[in-house]
C-alpha positions in Angstrom: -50.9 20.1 -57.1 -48.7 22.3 -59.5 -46.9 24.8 -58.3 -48.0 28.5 -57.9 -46.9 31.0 -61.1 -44.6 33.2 -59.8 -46.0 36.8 -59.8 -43.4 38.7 -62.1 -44.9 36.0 -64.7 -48.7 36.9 -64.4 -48.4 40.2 -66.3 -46.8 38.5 -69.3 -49.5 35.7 -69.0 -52.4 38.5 -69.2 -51.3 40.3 -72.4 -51.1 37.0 -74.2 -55.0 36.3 -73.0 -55.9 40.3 -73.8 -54.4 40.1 -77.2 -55.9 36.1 -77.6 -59.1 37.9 -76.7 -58.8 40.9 -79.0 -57.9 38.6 -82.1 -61.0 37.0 -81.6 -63.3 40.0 -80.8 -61.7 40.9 -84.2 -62.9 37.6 -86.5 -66.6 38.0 -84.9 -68.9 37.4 -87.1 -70.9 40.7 -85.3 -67.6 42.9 -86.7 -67.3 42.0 -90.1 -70.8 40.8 -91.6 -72.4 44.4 -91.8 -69.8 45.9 -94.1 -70.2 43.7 -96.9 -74.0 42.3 -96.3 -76.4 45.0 -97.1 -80.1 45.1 -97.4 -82.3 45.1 -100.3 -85.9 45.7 -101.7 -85.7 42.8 -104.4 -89.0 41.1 -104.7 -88.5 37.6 -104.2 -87.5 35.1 -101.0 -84.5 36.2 -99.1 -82.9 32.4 -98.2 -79.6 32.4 -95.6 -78.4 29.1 -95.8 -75.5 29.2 -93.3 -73.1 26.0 -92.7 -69.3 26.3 -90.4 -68.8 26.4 -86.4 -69.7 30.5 -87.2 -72.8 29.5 -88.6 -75.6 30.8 -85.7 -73.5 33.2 -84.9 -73.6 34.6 -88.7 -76.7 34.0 -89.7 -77.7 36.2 -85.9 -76.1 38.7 -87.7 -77.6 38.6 -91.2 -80.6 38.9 -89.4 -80.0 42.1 -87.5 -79.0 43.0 -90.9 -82.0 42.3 -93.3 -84.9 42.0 -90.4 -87.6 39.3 -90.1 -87.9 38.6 -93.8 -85.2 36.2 -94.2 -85.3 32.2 -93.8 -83.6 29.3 -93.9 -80.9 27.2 -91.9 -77.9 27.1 -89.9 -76.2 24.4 -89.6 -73.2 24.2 -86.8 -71.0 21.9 -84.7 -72.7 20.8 -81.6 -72.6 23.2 -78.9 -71.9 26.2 -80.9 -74.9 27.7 -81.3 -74.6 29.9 -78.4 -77.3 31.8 -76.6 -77.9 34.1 -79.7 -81.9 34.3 -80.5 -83.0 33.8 -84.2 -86.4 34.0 -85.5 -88.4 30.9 -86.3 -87.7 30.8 -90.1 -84.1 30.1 -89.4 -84.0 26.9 -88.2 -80.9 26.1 -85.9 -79.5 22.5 -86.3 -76.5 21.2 -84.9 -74.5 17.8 -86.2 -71.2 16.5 -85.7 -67.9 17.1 -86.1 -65.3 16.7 -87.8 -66.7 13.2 -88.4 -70.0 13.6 -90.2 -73.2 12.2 -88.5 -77.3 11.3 -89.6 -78.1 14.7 -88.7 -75.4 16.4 -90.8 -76.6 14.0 -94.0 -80.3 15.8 -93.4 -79.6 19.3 -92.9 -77.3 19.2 -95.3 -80.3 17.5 -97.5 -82.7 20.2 -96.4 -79.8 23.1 -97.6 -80.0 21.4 -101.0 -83.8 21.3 -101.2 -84.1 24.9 -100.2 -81.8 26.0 -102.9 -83.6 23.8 -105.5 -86.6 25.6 -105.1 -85.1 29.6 -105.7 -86.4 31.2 -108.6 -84.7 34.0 -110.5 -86.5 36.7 -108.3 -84.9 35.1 -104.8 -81.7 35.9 -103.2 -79.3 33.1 -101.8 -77.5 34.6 -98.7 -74.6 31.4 -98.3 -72.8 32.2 -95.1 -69.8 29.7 -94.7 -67.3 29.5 -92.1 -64.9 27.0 -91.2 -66.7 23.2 -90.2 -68.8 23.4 -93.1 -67.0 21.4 -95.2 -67.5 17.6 -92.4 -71.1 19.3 -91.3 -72.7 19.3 -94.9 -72.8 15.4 -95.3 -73.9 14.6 -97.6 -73.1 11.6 -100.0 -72.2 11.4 -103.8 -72.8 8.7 -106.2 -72.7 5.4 -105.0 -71.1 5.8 -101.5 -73.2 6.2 -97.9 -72.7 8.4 -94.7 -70.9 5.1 -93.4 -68.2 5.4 -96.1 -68.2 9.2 -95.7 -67.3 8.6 -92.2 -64.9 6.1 -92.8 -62.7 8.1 -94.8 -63.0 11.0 -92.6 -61.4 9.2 -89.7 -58.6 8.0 -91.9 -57.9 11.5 -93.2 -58.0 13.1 -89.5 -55.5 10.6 -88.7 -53.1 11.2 -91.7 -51.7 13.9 -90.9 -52.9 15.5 -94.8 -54.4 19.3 -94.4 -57.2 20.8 -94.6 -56.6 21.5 -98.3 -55.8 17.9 -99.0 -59.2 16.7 -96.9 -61.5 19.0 -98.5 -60.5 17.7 -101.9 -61.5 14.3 -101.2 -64.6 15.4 -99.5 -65.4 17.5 -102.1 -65.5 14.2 -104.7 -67.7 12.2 -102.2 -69.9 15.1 -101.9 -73.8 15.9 -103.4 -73.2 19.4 -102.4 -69.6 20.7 -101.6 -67.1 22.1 -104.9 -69.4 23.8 -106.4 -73.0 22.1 -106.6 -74.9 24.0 -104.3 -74.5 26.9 -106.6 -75.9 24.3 -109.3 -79.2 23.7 -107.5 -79.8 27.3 -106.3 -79.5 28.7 -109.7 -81.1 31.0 -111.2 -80.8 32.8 -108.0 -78.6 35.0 -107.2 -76.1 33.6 -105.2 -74.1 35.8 -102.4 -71.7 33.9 -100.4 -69.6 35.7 -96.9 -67.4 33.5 -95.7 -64.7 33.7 -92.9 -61.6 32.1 -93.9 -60.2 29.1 -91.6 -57.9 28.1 -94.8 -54.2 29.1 -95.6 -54.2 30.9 -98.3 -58.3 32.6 -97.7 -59.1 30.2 -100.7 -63.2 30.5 -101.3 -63.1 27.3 -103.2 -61.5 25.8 -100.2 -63.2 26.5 -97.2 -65.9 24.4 -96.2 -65.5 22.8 -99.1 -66.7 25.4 -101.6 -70.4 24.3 -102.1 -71.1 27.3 -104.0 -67.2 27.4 -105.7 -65.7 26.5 -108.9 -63.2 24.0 -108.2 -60.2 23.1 -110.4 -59.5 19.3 -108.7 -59.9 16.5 -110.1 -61.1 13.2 -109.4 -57.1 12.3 -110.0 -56.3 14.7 -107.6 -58.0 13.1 -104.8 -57.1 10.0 -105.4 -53.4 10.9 -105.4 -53.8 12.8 -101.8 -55.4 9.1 -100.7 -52.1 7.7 -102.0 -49.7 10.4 -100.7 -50.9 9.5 -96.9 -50.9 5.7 -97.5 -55.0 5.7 -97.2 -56.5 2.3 -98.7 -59.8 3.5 -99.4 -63.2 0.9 -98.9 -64.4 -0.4 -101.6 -67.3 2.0 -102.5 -65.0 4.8 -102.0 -61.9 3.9 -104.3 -65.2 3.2 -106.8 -66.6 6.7 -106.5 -63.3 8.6 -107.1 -63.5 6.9 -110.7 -66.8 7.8 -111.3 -67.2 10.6 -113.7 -70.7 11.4 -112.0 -68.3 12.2 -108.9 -66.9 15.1 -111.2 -67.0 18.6 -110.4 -68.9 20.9 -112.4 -66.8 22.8 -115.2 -66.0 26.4 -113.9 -67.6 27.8 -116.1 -70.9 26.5 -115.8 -73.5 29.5 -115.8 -74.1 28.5 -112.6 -71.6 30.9 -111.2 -72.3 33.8 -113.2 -74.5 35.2 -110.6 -72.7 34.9 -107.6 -70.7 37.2 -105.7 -68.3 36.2 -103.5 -66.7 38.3 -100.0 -64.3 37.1 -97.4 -65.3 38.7 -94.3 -62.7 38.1 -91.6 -59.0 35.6 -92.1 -56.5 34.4 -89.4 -54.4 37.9 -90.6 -57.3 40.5 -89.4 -57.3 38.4 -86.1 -53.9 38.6 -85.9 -53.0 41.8 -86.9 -55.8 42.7 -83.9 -53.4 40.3 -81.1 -50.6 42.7 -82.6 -51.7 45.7 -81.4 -52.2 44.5 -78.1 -48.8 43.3 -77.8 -47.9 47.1 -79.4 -48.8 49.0 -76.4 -47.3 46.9 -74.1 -43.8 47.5 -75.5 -43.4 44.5 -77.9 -42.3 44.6 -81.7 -44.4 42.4 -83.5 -42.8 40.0 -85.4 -45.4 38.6 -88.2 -44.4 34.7 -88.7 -47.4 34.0 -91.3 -50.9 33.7 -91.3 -50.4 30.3 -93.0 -48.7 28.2 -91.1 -48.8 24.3 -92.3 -47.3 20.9 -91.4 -46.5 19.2 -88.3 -47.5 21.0 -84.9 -44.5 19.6 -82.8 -42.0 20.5 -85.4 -43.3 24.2 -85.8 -43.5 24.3 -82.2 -39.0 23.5 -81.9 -38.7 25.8 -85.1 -40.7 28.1 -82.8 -38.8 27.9 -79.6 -35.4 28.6 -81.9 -36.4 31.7 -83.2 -37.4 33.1 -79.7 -34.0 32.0 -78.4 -32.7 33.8 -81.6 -34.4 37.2 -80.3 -33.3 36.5 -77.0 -29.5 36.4 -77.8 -30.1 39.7 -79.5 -32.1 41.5 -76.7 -34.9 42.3 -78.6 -38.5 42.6 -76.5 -40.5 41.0 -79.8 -43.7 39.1 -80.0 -43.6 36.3 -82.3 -47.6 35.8 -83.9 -48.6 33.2 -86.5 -51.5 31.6 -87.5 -52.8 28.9 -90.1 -53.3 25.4 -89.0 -50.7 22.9 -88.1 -51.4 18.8 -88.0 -51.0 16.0 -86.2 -50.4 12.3 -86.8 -52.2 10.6 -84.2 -50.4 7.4 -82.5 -53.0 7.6 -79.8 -56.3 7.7 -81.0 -57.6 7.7 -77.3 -55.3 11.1 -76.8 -57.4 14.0 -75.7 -55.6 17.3 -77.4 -54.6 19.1 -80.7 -52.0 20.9 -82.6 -51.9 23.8 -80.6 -51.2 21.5 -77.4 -49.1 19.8 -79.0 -47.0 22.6 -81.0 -47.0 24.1 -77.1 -45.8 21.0 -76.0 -43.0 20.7 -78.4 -41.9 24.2 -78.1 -41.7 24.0 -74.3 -39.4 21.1 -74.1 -37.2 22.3 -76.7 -36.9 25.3 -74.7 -35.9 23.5 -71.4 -36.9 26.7 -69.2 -35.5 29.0 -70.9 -36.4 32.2 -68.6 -37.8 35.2 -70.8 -40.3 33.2 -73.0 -44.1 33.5 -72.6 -46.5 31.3 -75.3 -49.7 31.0 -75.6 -51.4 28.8 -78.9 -54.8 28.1 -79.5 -57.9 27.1 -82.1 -60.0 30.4 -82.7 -63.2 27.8 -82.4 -62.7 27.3 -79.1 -62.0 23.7 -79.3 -58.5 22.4 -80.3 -58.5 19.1 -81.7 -60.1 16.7 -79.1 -61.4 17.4 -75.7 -62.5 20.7 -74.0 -59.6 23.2 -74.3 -59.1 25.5 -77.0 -55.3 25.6 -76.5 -53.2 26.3 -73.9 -50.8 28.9 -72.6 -46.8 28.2 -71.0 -44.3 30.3 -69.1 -40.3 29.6 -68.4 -41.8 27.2 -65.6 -44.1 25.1 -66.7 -41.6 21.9 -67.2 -40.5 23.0 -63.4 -44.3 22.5 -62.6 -44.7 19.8 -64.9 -41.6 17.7 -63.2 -43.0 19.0 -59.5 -46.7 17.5 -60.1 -45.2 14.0 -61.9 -46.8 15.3 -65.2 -44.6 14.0 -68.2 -44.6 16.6 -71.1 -42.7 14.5 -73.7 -45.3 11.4 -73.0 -47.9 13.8 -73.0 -46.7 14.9 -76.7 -46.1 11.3 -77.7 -49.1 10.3 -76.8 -51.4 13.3 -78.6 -52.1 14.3 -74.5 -51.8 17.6 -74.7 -55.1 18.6 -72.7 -55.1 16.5 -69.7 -51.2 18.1 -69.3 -51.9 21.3 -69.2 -55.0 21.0 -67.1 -53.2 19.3 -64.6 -51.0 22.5 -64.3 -53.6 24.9 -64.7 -52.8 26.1 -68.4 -55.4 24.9 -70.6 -57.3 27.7 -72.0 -61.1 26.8 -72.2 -62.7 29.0 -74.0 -66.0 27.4 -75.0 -67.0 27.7 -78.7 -66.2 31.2 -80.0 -68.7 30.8 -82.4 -66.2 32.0 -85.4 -63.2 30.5 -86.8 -59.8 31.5 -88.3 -57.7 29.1 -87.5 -55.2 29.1 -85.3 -53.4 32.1 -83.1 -50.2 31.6 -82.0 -48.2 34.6 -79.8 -44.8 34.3 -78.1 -43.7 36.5 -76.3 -40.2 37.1 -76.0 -38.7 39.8 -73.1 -34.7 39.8 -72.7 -35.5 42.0 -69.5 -36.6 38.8 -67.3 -34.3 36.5 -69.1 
């Protein structure tokens, strides 16, 4: 059993979940839709095609929006479709992710074939959110779902970003960088998207399906070659093939399109920051685009809160974008934000005066249930009390089962939006 969390901890404990829970609240697809989605009396077929782990969720929304006149599909992750009701002209599918599956390749078929069919008098409502990009499967020239898949799992393990994975997808893709936009023309094309990307790039979340897209061919091959990736056969052919191309960006296609980003990791976290406000914290903006290796962010991390400490400053330390991890386990149930966690608590060595809490805004960090977890100055006393070995646990990408063996995994369940990750440290000289 792990030990009991001393009570002059559970106060700091429950800001971190109050502001974790207001950052959310804050990238809802419920909050931000309605400002930018308005309704209109155009003549023509009002289409939502709605792809990302926000999908349901946004598309719910468009249709409180714009009534019962809308249809389409929204595509999501399994298990994130909630218990929000749409009508029967949207038609709910869930596939896999983040490696693609049959039922990805058809909806993401069915997407394209609903586009294909807009006329100039129809409006293309593309609601995109983060997910998208491994959900909408389908295949380019010459290469199959198996080969999709293939490279996916090599990616995932790589360590490369999500940047560096989309442009690969993107070159193995019928619909992603840009050619959805292709088939739906002449319609008029409106896309909302909620940012899971560093950086808010359109072109770059979920692949950009309705996006011009400056990469090349080249360009994927060299992120392949960067991360030591030998690609199959059908693969490495495909990323010569000029059919693989992107369209030019300034293909009329996209003349007609609009383009708004409705919520980013910085709204959410600007949200958690106010929280931490009224309880007597400065907040201390790291980024909203936080890159590279979870576990060495995570010991950067635990330096700058022993930084604050030595100066007696009451500060919490927020950052979001989305870390990786090179996987030595591929058994290992956990994520960056278990493992970042995991890092920062052992550099830290109980430290007293340092509260953390870091998870995926999905809901679902990496592998496994938990969203993320959250840590206190005793955790590697309750870790070393119940026989639970942190360092292991972070060698052998283990966050989740860790933390749930001391009671700190946050589960969530899917949070039906997506901006990446939120980070918050808490840092209070006063119980130091």
């Amino acid at each position: 059993m792990p030990g009991l969390i001393p009570p002059d901890r559970v106060q700091h404990r429950s800001l971190l979940h109050e502001a974790m829970v207001s950052a959310l609240n804050a990238a809802h697809p419920a909050e931000n839709l309605a400002t930018y989605l308005l309704p209109s009396d155009h003549a023509g077929r009002t289409v939502v095609l709605a792809a990302g782990k926000a999908a349901v969720a946004m598309a719910a929304a468009a249709h409180w929006i714009l009534g019962d006149r809308i249809e389409g599909v929204a595509l999501t992750r399994y298990g994130h479709s909630g218990d929000l009701v749409l009508p029967k002209s949207i038609e709910v599918v869930e596939a896999a992710h983040p490696v693609p599956d049959h039922k990805g390749e058809m909806a993401a078929r069915k997407v394209l074939d609903l586009a294909t069919a807009l006329t100039e008098q129809d409006r293309c409502i593309v609601l995109l959110s983060g997910g998208g990009s491994a959900l909408l499967a389908l295949p380019g020239h010459g290469i199959t779902l198996a080969d999709k898949q293939a490279i996916a799992r090599d990616l995932l393990a790589s360590g490369a970003t999500v940047s560096e994975m989309n442009c690969v997808r993107k070159h193995l893709s019928a619909i992603k960088g840009g050619r959805l936009a292709l088939a739906a023309a002449p319609a008029r094309v409106e896309n909302y998207i909620i940012s899971d990307v560093a950086g808010d790039d359109p072109a770059t979340i979920a692949s950009g399906p309705t996006m011009a897209d400056m990469s090349t061919l080249a360009d994927a091959r060299r992120i392949l070659r960067r991360y030591g990736i030998a690609p199959p056969p059908a693969i490495a052919r495909a990323l010569n093939n000029p059919k693989n191309a992107l369209p030019s960006a300034d293909h009329p296609a996209f003349a007609r399109s609009i383009t708004h980003v409705i919520a980013t990791a910085s709204v959410a976290l600007e949200a958690a920051a106010r929280i931490t406000v009224r309880a007597g914290y400065e907040p201390i903006m790291l980024g909203d685009d936080l890159e590279g290796d979870a576990a060495m962010l995570g010991a950067l991390h635990a330096d700058h809160a022993r930084e604050w400490l030595r100066c007696g400053r009451r500060v919490a330390l927020i950052s979001g974008g989305e870390c990786t991890v090179t996987l030595r386990n591929r058994d290992g149930q956990g994520g960056p934000n278990g493992e970042y966690l995991l890092s920062l608590i052992l550099r830290l060595n109980g430290t007293a005066g340092v509260f953390a809490l870091a998870i995926d805004s999905d809901g679902i960090d990496g592998t496994g249930q938990g969203a993320g977890a959250i840590v206190d100055p005793t955790t590697l006393e309750r870790a070393r009390a119940a026989g639970v070995d942190l360092a292991e646990a972070l060698d052998q990408n283990n966050a989740h089962p860790a933390f749930a063996a001391l009671g700190d995994l946050i589960i969530t369940g899917p949070t039906l939006t997506n901006v990446n990750d939120i980070r918050i440290i808490l840092v209070d000289p006063v119980v130091a």
